[in-house]
LOMAR-747289 format. One record per atom (N, C-alpha, C): residue in one letter; x, y, z. Coordinates in pm, whole numbers, padded with zeros to 5 digits, always signed. Each point is the difference from the previous one (the first is absolute). Layout:
REM LOMAR-747289
AXYZ...
***
This chain:
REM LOMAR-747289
X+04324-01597-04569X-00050+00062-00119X-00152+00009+00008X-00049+00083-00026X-00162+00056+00003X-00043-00080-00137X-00156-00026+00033X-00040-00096-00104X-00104+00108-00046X-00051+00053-00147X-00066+00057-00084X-00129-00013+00061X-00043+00141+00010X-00183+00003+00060X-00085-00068-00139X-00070-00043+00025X-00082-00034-00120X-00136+00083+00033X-00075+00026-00086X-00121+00064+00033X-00111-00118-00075X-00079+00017+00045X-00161-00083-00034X-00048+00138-00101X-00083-00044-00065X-00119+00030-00049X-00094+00059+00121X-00062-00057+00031X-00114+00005+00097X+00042-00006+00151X+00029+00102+00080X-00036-00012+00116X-00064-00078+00095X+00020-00073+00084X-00117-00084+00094X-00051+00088+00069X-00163+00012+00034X-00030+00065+00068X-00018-00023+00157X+00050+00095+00080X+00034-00060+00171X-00217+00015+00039X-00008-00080+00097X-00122+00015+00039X-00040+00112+00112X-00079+00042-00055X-00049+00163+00121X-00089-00075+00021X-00028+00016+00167X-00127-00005+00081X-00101+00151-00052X-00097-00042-00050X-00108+00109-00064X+00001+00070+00173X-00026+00158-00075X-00028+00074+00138X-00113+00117-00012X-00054+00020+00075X-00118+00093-00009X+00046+00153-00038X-00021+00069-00089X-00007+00148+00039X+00030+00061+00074X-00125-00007+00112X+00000+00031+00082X+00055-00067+00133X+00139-00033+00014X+00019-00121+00071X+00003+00102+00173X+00041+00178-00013X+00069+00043+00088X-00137+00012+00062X-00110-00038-00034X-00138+00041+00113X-00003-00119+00097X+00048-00053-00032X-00009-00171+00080X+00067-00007+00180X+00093+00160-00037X+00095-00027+00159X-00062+00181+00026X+00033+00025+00128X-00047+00134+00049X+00154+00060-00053X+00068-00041+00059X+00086+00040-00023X+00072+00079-00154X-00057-00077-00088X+00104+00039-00110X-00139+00084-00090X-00120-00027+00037X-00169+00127+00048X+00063+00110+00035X+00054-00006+00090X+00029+00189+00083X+00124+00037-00104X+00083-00120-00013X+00114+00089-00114X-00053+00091-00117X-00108-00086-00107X-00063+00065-00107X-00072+00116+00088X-00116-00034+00080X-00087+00117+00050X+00078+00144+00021X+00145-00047+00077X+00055+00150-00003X+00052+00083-00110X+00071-00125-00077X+00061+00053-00133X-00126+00102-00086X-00117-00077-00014X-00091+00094-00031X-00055+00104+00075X+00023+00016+00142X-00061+00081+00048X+00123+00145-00071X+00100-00032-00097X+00083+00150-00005X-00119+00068-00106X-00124-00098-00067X-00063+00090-00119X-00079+00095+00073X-00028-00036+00144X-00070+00094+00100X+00084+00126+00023X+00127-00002+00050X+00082+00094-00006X+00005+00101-00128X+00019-00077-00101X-00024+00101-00126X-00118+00112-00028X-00115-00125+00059X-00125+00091-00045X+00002+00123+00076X+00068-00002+00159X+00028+00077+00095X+00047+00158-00071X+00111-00040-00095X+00085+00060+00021X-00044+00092-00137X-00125-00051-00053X-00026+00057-00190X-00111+00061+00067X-00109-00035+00121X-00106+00078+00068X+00090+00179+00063X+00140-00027+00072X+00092+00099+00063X+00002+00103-00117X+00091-00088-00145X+00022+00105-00089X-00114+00039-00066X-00097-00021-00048X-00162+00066-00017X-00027+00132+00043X+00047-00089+00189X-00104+00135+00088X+00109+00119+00006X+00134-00029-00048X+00112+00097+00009X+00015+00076-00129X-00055-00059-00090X-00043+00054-00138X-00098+00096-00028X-00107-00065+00107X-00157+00056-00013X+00029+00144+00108X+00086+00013+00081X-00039+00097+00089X+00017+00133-00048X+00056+00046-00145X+00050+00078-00090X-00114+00127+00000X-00121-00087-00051X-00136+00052-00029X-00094-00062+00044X-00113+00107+00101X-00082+00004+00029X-00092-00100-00004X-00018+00036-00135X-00160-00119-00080X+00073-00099-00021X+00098-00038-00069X+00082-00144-00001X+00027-00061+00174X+00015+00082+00063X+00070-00040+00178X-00228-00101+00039X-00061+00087-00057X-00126-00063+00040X-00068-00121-00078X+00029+00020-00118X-00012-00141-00084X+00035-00117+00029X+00168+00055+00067X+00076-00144+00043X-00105-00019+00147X-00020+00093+00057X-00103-00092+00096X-00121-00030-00039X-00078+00076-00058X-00114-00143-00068X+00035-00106-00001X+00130+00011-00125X+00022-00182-00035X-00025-00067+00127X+00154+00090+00112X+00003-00152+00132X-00124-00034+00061X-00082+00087-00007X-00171-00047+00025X-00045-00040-00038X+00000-00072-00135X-00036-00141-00048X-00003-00148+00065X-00087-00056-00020X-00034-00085+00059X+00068-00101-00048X+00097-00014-00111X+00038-00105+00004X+00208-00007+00034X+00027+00130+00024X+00083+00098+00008X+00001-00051+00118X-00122+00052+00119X+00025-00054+00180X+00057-00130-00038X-00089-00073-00022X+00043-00185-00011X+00116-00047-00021X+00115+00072-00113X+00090-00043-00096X+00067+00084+00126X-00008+00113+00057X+00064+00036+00085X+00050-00079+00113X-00119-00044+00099X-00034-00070+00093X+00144-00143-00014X-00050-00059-00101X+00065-00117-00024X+00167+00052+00000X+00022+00119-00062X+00138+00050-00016X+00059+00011+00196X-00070+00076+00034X+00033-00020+00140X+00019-00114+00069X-00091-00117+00002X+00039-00111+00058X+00117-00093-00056X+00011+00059-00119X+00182-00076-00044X+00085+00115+00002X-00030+00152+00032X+00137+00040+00051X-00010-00055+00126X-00045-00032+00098X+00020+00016+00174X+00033-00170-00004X-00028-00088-00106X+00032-00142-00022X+00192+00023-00005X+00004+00104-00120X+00140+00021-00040X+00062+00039+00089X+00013+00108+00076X+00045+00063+00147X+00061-00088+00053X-00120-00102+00064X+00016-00105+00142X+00109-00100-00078X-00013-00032-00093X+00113-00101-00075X+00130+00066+00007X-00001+00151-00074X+00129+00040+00019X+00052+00012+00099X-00063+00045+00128X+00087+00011+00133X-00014-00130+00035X-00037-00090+00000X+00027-00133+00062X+00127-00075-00120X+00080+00074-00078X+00037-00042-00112X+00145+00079+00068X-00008+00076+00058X+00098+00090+00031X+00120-00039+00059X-00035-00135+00079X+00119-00055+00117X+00049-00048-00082X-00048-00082-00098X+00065-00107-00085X+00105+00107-00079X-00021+00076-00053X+00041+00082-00099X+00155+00091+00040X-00036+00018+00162X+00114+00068+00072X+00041-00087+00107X+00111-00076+00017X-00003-00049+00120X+00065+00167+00139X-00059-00010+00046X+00074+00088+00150X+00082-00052+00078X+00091+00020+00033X+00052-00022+00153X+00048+00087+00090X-00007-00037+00099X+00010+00103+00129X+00061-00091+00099X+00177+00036+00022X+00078-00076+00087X+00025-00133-00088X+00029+00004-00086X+00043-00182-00142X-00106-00090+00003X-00164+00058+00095X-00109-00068+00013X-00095+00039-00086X-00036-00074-00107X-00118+00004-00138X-00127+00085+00154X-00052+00093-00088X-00126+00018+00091X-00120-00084-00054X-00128-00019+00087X-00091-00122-00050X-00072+00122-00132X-00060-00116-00051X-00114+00069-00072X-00042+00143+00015X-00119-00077+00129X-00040+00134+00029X+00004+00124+00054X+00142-00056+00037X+00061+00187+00030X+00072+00085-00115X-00035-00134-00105X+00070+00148-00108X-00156+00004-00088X-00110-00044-00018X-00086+00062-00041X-00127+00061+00104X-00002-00015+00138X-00074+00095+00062X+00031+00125-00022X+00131+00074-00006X+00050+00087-00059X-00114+00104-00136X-00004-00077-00062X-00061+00026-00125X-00162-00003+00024X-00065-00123+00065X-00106+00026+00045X-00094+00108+00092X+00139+00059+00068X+00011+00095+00150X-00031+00132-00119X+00050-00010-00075X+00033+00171-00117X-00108-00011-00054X-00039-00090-00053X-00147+00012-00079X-00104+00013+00067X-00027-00059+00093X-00095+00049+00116X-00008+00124-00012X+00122+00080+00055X+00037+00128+00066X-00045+00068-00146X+00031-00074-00060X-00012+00173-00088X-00199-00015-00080X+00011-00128-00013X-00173+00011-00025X-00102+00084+00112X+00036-00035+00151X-00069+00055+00066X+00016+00160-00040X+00124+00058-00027X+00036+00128+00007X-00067+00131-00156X-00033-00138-00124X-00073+00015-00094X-00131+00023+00037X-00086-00121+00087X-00136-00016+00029X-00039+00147+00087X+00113+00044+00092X-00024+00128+00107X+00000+00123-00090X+00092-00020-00087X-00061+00107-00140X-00077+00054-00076X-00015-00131-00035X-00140-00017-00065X-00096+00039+00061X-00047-00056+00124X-00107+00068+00081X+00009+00107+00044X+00119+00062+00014X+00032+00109+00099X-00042+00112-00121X+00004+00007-00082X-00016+00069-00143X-00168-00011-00062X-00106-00098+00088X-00067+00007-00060X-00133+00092+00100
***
């Protein structure tokens, strides 16, 4: 036979070890987790600079305004920084990639880095193929 829960009044309280805030700066590791998670506000800004200039290309005098702005000096900077956490974000995601897919070839897991050289091999290829554009056009 089951014996009747009784309840208390008051709760005992269990003891927490006090912890910092900021406890995830303490390891690199769980550093690069937040750093990337935020690096997606870089992606956004990416992607609201794209729809602007896809907005702005409509008209003339608006298509040139929007470049003033990016010629702002504080515009380069906020830029600048956006770039070094997309190419932060990139290298995480393709090194994120094996984990995410395992491969096999013959019931044998492939290592790491043959399933994200892959990805590294394409981005190369196609930046160089952007940069030959770019110049080739100028």
């Amino acid at each position: 036979m089951k014996q009747p829960v009784t309840y208390t009044l008051y709760h005992p309280k269990w003891y927490r070890r006090p912890m910092s805030t900021y406890w995830w700066t303490k390891r690199w590791r769980y550093l690069r987790f937040i750093l990337r998670e935020l690096s997606s506000i870089s992606v956004a800004w990416t992607v609201i600079l794209l729809l602007l200039l896809i907005n702005s290309m409509g008209d003339e005098a608006m298509y040139a305004g929007y470049l003033d702005w990016l010629q702002s000096p504080w515009l380069v900077v906020l830029n600048a920084f956006a770039l070094v956490f997309l190419l932060f974000h990139t290298v995480t995601w393709f090194n994120l990639a094996p984990r995410a897919m395992a491969v096999r070839l013959r019931g044998k897991r492939l290592p790491d880095w043959a399933v994200a050289a892959p990805n590294f091999i394409a981005w190369a290829v196609l930046s160089a193929g952007v940069v030959w554009f770019v110049l080739k056009g100028v």
